[in-house]
PDB file of the backbone (N, CA, C, O) and the ligand in Angstrom, with CONECT records:
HET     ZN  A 101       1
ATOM      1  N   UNK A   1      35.464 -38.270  37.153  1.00  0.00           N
ATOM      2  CA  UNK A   1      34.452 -37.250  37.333  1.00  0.00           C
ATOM      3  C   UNK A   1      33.137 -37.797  36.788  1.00  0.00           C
ATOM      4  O   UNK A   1      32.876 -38.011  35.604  1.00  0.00           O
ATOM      5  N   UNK A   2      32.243 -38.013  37.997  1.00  0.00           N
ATOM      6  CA  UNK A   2      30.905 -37.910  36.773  1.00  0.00           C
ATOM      7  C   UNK A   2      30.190 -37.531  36.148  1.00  0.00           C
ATOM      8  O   UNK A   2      29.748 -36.515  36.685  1.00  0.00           O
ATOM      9  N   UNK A   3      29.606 -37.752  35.014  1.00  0.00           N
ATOM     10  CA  UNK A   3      29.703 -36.758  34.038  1.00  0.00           C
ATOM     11  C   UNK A   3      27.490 -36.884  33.599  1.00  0.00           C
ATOM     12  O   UNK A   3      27.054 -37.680  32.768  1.00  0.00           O
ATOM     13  N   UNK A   4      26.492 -35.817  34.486  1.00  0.00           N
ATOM     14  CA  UNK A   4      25.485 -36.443  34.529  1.00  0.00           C
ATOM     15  C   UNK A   4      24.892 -35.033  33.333  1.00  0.00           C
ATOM     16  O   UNK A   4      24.764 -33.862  33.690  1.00  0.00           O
ATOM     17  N   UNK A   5      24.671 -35.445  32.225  1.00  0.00           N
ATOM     18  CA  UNK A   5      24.127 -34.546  31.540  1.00  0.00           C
ATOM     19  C   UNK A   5      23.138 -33.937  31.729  1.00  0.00           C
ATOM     20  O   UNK A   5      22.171 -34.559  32.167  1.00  0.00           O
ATOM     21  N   UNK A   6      22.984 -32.043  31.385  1.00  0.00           N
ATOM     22  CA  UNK A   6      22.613 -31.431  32.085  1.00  0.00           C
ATOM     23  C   UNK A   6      22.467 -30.998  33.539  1.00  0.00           C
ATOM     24  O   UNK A   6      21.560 -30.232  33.865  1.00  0.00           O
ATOM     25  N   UNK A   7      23.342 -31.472  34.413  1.00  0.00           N
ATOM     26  CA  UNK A   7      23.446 -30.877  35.649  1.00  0.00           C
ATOM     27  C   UNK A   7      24.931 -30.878  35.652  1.00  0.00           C
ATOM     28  O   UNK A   7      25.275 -29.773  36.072  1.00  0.00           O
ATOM     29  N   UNK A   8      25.611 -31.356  35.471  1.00  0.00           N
ATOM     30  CA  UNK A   8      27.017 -31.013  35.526  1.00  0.00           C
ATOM     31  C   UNK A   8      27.927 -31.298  34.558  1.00  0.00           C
ATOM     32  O   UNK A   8      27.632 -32.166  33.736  1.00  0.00           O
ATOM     33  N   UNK A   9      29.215 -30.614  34.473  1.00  0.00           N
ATOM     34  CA  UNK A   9      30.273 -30.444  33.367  1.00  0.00           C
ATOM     35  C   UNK A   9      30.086 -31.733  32.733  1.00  0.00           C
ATOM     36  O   UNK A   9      29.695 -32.775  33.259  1.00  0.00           O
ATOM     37  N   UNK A  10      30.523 -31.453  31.152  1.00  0.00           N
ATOM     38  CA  UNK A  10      31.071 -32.615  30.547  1.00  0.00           C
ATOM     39  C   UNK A  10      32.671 -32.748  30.183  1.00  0.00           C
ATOM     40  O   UNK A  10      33.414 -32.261  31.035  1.00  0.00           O
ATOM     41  N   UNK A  11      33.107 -33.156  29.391  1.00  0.00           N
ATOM     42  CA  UNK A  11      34.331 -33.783  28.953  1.00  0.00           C
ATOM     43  C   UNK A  11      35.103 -32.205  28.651  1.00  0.00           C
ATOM     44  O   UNK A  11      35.967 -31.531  29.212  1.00  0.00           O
ATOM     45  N   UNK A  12      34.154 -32.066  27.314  1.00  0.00           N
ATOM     46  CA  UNK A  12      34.242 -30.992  26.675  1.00  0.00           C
ATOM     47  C   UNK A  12      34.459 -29.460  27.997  1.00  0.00           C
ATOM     48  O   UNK A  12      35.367 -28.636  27.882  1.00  0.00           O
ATOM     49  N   UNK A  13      33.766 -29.437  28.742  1.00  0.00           N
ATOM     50  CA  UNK A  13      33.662 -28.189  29.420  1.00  0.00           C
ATOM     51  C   UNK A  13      34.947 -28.417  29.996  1.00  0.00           C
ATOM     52  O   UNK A  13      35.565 -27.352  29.998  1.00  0.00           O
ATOM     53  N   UNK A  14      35.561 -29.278  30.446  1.00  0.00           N
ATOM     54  CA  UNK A  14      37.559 -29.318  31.116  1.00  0.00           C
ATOM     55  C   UNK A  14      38.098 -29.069  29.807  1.00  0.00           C
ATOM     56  O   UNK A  14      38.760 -28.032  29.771  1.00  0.00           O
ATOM     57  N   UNK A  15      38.027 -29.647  28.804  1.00  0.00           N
ATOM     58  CA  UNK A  15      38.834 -29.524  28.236  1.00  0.00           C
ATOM     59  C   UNK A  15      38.484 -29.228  26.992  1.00  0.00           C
ATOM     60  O   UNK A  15      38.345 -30.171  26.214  1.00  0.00           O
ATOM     61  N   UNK A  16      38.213 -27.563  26.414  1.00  0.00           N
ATOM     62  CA  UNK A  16      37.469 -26.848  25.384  1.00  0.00           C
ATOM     63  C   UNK A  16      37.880 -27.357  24.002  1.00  0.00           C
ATOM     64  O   UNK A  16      37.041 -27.435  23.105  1.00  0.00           O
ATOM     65  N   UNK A  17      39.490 -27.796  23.767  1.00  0.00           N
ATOM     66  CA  UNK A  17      40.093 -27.390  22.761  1.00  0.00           C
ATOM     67  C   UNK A  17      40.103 -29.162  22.231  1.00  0.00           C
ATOM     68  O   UNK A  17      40.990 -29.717  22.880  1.00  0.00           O
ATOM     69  N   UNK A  18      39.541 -29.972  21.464  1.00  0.00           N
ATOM     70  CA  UNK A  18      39.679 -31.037  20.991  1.00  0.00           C
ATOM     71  C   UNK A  18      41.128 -31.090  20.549  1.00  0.00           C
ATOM     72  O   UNK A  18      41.366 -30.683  19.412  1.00  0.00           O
ATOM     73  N   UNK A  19      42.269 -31.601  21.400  1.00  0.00           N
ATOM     74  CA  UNK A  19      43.574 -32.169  20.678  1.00  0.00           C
ATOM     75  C   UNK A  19      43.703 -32.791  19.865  1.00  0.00           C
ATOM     76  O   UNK A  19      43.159 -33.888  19.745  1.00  0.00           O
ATOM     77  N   UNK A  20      44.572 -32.199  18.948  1.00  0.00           N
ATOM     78  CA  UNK A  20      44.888 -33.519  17.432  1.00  0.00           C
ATOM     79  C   UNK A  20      45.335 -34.892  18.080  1.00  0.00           C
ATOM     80  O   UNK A  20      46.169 -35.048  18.972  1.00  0.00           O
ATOM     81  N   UNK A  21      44.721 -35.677  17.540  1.00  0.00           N
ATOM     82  CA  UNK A  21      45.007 -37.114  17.879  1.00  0.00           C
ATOM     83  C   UNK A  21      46.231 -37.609  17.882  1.00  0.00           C
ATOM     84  O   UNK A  21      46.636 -38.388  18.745  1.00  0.00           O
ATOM     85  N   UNK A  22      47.111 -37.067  16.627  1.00  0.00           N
ATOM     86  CA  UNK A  22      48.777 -37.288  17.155  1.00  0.00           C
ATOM     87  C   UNK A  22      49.684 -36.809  17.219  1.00  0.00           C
ATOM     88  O   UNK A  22      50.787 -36.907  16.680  1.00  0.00           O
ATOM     89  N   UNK A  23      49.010 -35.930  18.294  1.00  0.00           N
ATOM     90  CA  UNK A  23      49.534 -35.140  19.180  1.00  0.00           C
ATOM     91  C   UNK A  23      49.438 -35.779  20.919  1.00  0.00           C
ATOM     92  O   UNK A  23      50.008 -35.456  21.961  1.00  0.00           O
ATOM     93  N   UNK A  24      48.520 -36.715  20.599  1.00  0.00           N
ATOM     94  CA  UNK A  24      48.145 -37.156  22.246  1.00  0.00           C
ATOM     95  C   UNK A  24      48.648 -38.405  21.902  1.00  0.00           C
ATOM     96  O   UNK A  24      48.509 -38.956  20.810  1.00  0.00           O
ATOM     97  N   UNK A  25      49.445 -38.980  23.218  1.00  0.00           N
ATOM     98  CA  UNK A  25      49.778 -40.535  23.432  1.00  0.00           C
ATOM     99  C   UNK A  25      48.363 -41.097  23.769  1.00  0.00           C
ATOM    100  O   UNK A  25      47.268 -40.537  23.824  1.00  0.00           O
ATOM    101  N   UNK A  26      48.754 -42.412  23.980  1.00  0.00           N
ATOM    102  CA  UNK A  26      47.437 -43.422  24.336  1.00  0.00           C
ATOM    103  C   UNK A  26      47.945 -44.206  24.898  1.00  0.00           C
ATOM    104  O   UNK A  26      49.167 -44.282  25.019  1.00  0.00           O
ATOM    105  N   UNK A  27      46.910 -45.181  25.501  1.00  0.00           N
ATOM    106  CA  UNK A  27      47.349 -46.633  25.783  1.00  0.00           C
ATOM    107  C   UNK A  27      47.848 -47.279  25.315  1.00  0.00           C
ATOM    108  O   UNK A  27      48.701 -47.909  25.940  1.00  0.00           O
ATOM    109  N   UNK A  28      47.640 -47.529  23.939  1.00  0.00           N
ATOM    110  CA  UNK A  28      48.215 -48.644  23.464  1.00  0.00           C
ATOM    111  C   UNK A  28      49.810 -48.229  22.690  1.00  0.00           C
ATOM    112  O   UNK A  28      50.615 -49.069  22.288  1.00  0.00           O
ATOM    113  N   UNK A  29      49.968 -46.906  22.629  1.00  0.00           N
ATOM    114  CA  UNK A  29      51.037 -46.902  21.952  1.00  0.00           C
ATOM    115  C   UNK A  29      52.248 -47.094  23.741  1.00  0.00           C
ATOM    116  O   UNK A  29      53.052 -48.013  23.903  1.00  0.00           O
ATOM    117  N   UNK A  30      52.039 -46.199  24.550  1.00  0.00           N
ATOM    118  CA  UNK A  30      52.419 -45.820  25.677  1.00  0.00           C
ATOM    119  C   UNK A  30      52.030 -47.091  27.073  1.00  0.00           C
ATOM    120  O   UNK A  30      52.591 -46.998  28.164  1.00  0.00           O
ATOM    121  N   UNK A  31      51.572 -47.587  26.934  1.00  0.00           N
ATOM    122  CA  UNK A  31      51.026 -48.599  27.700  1.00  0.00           C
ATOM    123  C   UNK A  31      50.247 -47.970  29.045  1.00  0.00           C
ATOM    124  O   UNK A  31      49.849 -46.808  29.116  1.00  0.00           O
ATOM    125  N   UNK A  32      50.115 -48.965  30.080  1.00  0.00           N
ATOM    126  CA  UNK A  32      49.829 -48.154  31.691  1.00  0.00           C
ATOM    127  C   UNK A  32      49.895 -49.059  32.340  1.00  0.00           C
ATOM    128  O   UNK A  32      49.878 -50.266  32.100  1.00  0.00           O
ATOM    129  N   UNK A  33      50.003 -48.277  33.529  1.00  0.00           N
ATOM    130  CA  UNK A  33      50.798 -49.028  34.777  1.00  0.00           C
ATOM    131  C   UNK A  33      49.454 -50.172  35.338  1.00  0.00           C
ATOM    132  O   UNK A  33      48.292 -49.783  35.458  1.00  0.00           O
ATOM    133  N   UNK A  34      49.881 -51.543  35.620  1.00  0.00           N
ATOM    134  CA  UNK A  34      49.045 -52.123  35.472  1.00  0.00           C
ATOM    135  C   UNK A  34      48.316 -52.048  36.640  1.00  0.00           C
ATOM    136  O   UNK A  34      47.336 -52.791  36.703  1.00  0.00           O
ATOM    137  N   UNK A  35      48.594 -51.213  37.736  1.00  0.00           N
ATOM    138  CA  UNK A  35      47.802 -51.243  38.899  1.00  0.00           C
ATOM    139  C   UNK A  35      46.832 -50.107  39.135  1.00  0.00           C
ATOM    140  O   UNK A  35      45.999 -50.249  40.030  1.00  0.00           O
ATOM    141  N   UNK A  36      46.863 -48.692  38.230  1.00  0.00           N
ATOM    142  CA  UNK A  36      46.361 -47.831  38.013  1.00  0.00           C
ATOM    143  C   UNK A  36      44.593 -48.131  37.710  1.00  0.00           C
ATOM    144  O   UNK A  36      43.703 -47.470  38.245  1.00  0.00           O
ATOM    145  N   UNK A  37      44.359 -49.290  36.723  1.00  0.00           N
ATOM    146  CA  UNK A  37      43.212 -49.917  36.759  1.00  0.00           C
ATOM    147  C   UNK A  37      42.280 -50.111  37.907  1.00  0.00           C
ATOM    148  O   UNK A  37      41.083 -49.841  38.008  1.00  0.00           O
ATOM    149  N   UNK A  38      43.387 -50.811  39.011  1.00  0.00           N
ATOM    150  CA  UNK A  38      42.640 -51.431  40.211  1.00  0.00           C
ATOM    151  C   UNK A  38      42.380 -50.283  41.377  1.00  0.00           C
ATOM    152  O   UNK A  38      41.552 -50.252  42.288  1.00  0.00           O
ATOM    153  N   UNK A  39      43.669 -49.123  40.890  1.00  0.00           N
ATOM    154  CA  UNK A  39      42.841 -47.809  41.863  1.00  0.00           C
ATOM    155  C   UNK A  39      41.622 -47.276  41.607  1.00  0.00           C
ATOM    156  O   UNK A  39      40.794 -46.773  42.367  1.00  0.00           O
ATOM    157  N   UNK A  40      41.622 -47.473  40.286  1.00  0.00           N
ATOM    158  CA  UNK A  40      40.588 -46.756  39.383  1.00  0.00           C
ATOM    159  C   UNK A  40      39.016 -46.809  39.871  1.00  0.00           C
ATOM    160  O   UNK A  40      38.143 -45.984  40.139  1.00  0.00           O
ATOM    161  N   UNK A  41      39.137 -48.148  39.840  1.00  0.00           N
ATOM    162  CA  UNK A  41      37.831 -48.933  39.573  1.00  0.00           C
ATOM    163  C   UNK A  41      37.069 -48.449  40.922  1.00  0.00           C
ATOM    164  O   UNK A  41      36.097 -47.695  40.945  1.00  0.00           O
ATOM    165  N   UNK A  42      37.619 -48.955  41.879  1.00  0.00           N
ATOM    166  CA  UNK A  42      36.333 -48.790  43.253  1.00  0.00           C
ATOM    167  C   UNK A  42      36.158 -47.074  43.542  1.00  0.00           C
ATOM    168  O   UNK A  42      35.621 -46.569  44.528  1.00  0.00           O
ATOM    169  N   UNK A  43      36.713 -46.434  42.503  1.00  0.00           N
ATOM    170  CA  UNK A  43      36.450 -44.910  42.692  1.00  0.00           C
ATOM    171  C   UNK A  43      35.175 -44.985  42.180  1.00  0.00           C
ATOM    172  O   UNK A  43      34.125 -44.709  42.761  1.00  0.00           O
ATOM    173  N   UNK A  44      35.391 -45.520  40.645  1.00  0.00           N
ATOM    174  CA  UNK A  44      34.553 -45.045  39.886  1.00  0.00           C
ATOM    175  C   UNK A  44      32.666 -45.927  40.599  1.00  0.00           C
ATOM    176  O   UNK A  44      31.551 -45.436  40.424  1.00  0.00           O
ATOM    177  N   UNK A  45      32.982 -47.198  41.317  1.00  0.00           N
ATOM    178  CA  UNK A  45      31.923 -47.813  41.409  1.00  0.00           C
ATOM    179  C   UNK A  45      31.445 -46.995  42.813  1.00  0.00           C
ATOM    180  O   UNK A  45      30.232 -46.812  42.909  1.00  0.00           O
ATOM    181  N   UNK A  46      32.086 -46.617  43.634  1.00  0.00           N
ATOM    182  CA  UNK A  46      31.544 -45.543  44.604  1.00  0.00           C
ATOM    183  C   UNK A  46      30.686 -44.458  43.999  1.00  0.00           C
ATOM    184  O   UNK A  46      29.490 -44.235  44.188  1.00  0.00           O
ATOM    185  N   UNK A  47      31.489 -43.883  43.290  1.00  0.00           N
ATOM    186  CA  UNK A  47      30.715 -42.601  42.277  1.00  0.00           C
ATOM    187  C   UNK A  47      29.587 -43.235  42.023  1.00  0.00           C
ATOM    188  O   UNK A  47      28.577 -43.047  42.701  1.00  0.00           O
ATOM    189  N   UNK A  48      29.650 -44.209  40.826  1.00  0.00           N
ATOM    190  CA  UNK A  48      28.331 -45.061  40.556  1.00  0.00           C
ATOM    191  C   UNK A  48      26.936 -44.648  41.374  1.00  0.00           C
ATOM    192  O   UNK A  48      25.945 -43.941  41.186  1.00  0.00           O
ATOM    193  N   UNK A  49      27.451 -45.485  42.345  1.00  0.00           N
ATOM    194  CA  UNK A  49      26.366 -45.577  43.826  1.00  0.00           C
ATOM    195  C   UNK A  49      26.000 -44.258  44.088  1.00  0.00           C
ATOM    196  O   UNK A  49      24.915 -43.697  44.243  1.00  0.00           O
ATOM    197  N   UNK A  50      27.362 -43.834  44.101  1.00  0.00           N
ATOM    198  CA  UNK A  50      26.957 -41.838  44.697  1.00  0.00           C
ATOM    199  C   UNK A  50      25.652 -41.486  43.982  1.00  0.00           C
ATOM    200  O   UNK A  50      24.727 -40.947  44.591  1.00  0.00           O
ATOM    201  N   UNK A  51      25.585 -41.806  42.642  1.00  0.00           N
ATOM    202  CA  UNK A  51      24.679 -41.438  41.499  1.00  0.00           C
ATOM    203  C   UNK A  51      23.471 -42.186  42.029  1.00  0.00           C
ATOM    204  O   UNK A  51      22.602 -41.567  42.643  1.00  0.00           O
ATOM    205  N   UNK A  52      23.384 -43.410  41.830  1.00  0.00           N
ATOM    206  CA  UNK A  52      21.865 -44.316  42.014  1.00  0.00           C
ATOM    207  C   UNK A  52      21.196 -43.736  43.422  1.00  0.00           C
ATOM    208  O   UNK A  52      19.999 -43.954  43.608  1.00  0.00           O
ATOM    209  N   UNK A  53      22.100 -42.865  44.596  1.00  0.00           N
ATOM    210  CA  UNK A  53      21.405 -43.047  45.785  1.00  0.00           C
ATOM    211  C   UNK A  53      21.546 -41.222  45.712  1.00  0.00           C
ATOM    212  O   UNK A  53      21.524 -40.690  46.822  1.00  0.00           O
ATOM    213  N   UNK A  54      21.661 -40.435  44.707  1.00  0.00           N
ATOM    214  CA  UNK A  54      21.697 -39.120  44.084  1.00  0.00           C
ATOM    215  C   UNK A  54      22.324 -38.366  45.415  1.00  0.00           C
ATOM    216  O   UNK A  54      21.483 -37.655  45.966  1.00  0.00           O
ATOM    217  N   UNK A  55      23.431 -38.370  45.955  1.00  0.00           N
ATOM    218  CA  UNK A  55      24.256 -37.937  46.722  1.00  0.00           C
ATOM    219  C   UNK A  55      25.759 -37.469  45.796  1.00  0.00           C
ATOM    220  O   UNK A  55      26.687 -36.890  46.361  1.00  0.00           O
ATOM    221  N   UNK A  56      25.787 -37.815  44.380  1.00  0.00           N
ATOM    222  CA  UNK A  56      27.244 -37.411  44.014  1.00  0.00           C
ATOM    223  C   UNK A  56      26.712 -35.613  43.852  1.00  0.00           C
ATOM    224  O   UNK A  56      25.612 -35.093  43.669  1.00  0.00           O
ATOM    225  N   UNK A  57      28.622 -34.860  44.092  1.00  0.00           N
ATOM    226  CA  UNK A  57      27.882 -33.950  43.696  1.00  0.00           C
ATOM    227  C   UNK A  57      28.993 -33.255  42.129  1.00  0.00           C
ATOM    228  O   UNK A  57      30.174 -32.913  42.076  1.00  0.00           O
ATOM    229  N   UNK A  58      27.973 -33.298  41.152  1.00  0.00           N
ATOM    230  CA  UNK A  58      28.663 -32.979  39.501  1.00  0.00           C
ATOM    231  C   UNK A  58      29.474 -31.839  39.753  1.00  0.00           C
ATOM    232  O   UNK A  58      29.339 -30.969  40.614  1.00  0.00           O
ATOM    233  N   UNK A  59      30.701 -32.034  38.499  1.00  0.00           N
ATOM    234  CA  UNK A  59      31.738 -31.303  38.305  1.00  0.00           C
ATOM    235  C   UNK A  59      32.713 -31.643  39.720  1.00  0.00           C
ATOM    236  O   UNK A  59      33.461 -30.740  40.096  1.00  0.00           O
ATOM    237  N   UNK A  60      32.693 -32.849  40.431  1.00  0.00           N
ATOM    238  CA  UNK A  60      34.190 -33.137  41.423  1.00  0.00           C
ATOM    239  C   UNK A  60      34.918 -34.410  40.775  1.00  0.00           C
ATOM    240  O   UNK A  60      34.751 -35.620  40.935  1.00  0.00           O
ATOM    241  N   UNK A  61      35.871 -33.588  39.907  1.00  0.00           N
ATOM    242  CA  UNK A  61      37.002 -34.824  39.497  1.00  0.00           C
ATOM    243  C   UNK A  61      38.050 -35.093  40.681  1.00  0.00           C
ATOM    244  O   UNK A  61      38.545 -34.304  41.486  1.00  0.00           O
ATOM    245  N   UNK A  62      38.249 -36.692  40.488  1.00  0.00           N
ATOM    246  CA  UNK A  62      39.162 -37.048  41.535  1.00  0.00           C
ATOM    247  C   UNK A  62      40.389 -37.099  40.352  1.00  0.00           C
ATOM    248  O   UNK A  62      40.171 -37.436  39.189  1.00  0.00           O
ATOM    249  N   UNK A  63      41.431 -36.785  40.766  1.00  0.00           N
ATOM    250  CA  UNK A  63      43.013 -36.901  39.967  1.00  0.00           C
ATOM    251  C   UNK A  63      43.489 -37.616  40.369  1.00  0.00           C
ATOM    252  O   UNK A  63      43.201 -37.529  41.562  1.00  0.00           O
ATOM    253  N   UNK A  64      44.090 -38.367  40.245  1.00  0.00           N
ATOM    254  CA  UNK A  64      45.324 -39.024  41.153  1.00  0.00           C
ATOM    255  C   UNK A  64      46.603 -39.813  40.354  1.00  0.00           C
ATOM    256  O   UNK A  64      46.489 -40.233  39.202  1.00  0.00           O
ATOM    257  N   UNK A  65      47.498 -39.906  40.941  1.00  0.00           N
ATOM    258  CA  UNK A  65      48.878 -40.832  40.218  1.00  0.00           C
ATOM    259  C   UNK A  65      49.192 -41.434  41.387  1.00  0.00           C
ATOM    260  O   UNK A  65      49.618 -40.986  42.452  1.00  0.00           O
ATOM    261  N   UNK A  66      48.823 -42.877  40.899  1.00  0.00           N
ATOM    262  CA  UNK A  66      49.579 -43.662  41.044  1.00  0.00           C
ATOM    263  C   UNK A  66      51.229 -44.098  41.705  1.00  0.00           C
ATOM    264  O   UNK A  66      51.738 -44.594  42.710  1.00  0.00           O
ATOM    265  N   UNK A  67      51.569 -43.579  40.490  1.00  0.00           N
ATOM    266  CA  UNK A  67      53.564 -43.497  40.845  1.00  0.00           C
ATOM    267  C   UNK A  67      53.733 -42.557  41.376  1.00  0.00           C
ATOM    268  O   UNK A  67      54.849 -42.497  41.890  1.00  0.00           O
ATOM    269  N   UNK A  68      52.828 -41.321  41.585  1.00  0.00           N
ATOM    270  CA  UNK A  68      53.548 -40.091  42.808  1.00  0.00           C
ATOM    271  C   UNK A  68      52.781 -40.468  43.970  1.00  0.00           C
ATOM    272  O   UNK A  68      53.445 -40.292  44.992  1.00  0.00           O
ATOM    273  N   UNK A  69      51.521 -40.962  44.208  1.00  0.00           N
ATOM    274  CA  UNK A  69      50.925 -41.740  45.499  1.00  0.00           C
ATOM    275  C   UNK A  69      50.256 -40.099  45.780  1.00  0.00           C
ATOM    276  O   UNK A  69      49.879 -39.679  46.874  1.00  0.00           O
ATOM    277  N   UNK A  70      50.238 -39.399  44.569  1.00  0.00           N
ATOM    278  CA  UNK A  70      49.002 -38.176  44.809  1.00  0.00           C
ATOM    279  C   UNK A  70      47.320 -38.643  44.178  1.00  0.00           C
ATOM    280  O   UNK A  70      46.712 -39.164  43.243  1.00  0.00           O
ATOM    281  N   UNK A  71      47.196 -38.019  45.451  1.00  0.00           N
ATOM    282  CA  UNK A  71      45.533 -37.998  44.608  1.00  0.00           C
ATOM    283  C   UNK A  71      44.747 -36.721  45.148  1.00  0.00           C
ATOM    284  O   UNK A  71      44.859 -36.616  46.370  1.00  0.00           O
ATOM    285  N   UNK A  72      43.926 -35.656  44.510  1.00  0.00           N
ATOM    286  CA  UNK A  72      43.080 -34.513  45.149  1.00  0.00           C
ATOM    287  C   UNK A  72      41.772 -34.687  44.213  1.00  0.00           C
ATOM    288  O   UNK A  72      41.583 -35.625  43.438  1.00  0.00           O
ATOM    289  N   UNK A  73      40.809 -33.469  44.470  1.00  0.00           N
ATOM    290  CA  UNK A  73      40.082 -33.496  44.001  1.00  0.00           C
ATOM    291  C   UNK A  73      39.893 -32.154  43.192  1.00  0.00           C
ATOM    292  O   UNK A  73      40.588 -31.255  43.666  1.00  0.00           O
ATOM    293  N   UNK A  74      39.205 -31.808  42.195  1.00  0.00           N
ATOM    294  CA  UNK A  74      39.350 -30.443  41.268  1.00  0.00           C
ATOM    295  C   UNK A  74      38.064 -30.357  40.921  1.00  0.00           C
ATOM    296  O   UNK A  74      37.375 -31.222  40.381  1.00  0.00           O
ATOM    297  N   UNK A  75      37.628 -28.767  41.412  1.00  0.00           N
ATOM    298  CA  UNK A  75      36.245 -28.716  40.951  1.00  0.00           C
ATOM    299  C   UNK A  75      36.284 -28.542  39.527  1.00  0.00           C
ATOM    300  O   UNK A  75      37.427 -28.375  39.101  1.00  0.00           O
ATOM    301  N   UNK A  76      35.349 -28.533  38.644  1.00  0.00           N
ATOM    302  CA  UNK A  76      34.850 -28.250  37.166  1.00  0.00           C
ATOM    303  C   UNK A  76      33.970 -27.824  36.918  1.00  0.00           C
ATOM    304  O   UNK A  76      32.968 -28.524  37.061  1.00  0.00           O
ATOM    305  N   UNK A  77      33.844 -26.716  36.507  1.00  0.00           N
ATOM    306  CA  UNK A  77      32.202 -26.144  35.917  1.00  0.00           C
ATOM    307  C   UNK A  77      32.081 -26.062  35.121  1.00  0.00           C
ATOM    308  O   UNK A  77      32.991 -25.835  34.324  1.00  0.00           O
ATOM    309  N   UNK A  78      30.481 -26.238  34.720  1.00  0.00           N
ATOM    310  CA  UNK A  78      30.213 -26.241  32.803  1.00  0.00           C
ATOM    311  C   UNK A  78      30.448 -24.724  32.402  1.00  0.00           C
ATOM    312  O   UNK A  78      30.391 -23.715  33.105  1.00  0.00           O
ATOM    313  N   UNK A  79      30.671 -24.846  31.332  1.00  0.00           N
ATOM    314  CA  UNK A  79      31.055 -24.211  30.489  1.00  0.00           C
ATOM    315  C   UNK A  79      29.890 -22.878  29.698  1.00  0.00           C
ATOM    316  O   UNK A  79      29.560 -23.397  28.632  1.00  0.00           O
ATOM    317  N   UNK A  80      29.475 -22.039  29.756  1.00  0.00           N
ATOM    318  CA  UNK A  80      28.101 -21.709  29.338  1.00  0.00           C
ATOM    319  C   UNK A  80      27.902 -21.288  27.778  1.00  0.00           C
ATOM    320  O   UNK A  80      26.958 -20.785  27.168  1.00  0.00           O
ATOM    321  N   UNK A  81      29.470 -21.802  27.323  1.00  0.00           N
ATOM    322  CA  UNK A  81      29.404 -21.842  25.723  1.00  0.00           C
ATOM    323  C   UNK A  81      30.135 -23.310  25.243  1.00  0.00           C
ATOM    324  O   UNK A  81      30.791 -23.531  24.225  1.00  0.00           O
ATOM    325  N   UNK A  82      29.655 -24.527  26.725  1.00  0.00           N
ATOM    326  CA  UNK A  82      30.298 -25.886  25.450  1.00  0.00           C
ATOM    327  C   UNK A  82      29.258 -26.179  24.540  1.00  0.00           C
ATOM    328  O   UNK A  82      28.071 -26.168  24.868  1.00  0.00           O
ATOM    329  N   UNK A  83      29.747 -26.490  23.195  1.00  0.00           N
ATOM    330  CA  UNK A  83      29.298 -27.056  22.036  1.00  0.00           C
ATOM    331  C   UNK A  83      28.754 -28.370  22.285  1.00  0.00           C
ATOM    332  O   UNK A  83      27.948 -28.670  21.405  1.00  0.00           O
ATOM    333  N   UNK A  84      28.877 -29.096  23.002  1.00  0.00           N
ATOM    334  CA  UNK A  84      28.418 -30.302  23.436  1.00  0.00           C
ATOM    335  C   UNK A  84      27.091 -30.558  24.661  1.00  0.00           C
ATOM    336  O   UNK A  84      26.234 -31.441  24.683  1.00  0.00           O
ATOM    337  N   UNK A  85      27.298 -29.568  25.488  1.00  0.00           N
ATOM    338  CA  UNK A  85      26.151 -29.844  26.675  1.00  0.00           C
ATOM    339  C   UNK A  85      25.536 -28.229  27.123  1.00  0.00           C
ATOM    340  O   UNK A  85      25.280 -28.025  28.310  1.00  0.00           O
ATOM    341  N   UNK A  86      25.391 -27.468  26.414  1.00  0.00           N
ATOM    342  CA  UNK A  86      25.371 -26.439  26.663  1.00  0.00           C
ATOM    343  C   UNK A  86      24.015 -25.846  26.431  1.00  0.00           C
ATOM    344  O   UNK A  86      23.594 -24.847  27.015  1.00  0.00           O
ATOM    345  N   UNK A  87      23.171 -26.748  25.265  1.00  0.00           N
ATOM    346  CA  UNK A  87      22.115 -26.471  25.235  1.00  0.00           C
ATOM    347  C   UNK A  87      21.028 -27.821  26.292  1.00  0.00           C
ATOM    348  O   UNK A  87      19.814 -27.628  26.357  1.00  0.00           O
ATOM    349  N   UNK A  88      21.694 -29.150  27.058  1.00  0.00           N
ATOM    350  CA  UNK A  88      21.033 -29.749  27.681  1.00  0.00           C
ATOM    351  C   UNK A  88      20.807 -29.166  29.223  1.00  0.00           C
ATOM    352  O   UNK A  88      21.677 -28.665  29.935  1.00  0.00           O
ATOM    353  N   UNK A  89      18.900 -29.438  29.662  1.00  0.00           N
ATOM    354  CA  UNK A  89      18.902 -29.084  30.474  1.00  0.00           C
ATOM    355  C   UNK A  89      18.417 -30.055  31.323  1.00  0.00           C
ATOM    356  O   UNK A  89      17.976 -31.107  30.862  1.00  0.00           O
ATOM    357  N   UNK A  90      18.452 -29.763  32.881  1.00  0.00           N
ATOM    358  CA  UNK A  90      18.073 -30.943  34.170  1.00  0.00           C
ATOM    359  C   UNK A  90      16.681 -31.065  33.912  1.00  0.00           C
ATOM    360  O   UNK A  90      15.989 -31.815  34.601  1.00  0.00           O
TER     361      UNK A  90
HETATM  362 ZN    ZN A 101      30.122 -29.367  28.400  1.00  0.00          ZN2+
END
C-alpha cells in the first residue's frame, strides 16, 4: 500500500492497536518464502511510478500469498483519530 502522507492512510490507520512485539513472529525468527520477495518487488516499483507520474490512488493495499496463489486488493481509509497522521495535511 502506498503510504503518501497526508492524503492517504498510514500504517497506523489499518492497524490502530500497536501489537506487543512478542506477540508477533518476524522474519528472522519464522523465516520467508524465498520467492515472496520477487513477487513483491515489481508491485511495489509499479506503485513507485504510480506515485512519480501521480496516478496511484492512496489507501489501495494489494494482499497477496504466495503459497495460496491469492492476491486482491483492500481499500483503507485514514483514520480521523490516528495518532500518527491525523493531524498531517495535503
Ligand atoms: Zn494514520
Amino acid at each position: 500500500m502506498p503510504i503518501i502522507p497526508g492524503i492517504g492512510p498510514c500504517l497506523r490507520c489499518l492497524f490502530p492497536d500497536e501489537p506487543d512485539a512478542s506477540q508477533v513472529a518476524n522474519c528472522k525468527q519464522n523465516g520467508i518464502l524465498p520467492i515472496t520477495p520477487g513477487f513483491a518487488v515489481p508491485i511495489q516499483i509499479a506503485q513507485a511510478i504510480r506515485i512519480l507520474l501521480g496516478t496511484v490512488t492512496p489507501g489501495i493495499m494489494i494482499r497477496f500469498s504466495v503459497w495460496d496463489g491469492v492476491a486482491r486488493s483492500i481499500r483503507v481509509s485514514r483514520n480521523a483519530h490516528c495518532p500518527v497522521c491525523h493531524s498531517l495535511r495535503p
